[in-house]
C-alpha positions in Angstrom: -2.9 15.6 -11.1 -0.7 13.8 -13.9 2.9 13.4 -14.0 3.1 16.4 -16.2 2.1 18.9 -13.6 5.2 19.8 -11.0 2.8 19.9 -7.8 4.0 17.1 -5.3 1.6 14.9 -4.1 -0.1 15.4 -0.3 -0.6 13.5 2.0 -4.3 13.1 2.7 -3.7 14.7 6.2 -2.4 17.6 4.8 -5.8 18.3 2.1 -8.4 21.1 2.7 -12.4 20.3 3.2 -14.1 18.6 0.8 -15.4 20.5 -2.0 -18.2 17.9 -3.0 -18.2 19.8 -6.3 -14.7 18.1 -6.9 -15.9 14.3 -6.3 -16.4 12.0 -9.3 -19.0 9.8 -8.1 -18.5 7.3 -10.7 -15.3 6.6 -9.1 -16.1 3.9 -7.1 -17.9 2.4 -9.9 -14.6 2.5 -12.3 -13.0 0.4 -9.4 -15.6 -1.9 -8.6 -15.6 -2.8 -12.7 -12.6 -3.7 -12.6 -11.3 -6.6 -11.8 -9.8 -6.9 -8.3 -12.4 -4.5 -7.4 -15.4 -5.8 -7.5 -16.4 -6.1 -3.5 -15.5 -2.3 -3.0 -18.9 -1.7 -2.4 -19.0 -4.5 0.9 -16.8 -2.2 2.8 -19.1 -1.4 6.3 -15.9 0.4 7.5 -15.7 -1.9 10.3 -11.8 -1.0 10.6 -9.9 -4.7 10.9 -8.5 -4.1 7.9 -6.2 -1.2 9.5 -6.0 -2.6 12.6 -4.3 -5.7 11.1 -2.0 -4.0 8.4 1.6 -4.2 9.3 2.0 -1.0 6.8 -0.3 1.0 9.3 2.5 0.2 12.2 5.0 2.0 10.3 3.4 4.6 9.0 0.3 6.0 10.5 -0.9 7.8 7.9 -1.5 4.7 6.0 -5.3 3.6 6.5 -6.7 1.0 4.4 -10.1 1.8 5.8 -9.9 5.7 4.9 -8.7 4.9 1.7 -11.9 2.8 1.0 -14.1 5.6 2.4 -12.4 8.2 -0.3 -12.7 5.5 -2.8 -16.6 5.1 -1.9 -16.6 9.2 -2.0 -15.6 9.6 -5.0 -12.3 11.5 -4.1 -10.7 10.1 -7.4 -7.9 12.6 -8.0 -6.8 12.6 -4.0 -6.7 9.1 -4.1 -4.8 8.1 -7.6 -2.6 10.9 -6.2 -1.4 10.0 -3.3 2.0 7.8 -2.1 -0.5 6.3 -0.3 -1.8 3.8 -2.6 2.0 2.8 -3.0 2.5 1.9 0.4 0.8 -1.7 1.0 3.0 -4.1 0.9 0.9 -7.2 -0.2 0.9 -9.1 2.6 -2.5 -10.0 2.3 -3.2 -9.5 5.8 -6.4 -7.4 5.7 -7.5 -9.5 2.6 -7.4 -12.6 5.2 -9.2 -10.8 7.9 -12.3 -9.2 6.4 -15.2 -10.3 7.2 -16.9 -8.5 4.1 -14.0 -9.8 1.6 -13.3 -7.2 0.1 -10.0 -7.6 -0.8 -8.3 -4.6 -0.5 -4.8 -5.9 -1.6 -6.7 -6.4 -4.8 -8.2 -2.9 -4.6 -4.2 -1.3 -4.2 -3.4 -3.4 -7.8 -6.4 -1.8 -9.1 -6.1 2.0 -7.9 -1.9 1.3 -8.8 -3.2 0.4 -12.7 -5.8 3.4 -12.6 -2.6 5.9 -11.2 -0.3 4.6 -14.2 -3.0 4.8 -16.7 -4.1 8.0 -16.2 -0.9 9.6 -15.5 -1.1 10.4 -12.3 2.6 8.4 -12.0 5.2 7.5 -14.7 5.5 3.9 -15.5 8.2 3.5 -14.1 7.8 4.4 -11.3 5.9 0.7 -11.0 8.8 -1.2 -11.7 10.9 1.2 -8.9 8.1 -0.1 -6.2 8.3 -3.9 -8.1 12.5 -3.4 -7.5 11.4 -2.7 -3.8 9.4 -5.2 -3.3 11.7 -7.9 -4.5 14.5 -6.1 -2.3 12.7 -6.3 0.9 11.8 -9.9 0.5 15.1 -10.4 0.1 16.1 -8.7 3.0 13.4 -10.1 5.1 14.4 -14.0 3.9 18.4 -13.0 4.9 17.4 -11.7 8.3 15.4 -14.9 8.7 18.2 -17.4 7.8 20.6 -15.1 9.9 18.4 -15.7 12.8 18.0 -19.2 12.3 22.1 -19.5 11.9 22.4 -18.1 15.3 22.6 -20.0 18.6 19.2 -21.3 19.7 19.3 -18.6 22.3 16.1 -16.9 23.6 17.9 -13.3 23.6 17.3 -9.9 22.2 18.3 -9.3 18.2 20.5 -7.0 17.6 18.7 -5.1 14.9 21.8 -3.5 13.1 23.4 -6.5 13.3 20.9 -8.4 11.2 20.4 -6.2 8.8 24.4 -5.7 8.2 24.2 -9.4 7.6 21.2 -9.2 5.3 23.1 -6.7 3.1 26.8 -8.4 3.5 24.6 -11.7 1.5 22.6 -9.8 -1.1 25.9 -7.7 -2.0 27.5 -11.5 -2.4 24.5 -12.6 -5.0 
């Protein structure tokens, strides 16, 4: 569904049956080609990608291994069009832990190029999530330093607190 069209995207959740009529199954292929792709096709769906991925904690429609299974299915235009794809945050966490390799951080560069280059997102809409990106490390190295400046105190952090801080520094940059 490109940018052009007004339909929102779904969430994958929220999708009717598969109509196999509807899968490209030269999708996985067009990943795998690609580079950042290429160990797609290792996935055994063993799941400690997900279970690892801090993204998954916070929203539990996120599902690295799902997306790989709709990848492998050839569910091209569900996939490029959902926020989905948008929500990893890099960390590198599930590319550390699989025991196949696969890389799926690579993968979510990959499936991020595909949704730009064939419209399924404006352009820039990539530097918005880039702008993000930078913003939250941001945030998270204040919040850090914050904690750090504090009393070596084992006690609870006020959450609020810390992130008042975070945003009373980056306002002063």
């Amino acid at each position: 569904m490109p940018v052009s069209e007004e339909k929102e995207s779904a969430t994958i959740e929220e999708k009717a049956p598969v109509n196999i009529l509807e899968l490209d199954p030269k999708f996985k292929y067009e990943v795998s080609e690609q580079p950042g792709g290429e160990n797609l096709k290792l996935c055994f769906s063993c799941g400690i990608c997900t279970a690892g991925c801090p993204a998954t904690e916070v929203d539990n429609e996120y599902n690295p291994r799902k997306l790989i299974r709709m990848i492998l299915l050839g569910m091209k235009e569900e996939v490029l069009s959902s926020n989905l794809i948008w929500l990893c945050s890099l960390c590198y966490t599930c590319y550390a832990r699989c025991p196949q390799n696969v890389k799926f951080t690579d993968i979510m560069g990959v499936l991020r190029d595909m949704a730009v280059r064939e419209k399924y997102v404006h352009p820039s809409f990539v530097k918005h999530i880039d702008e993000i990106d930078r913003l939250s490390q941001k945030m998270r190295h204040q919040m850090v330093r914050a904690i750090f400046s504090q009393k070596k105190e084992d006690r609870p952090i006020d959450r609020m607190n810390l992130l008042k801080m975070a945003i009373e520094k980056l306002q002063e940059e």
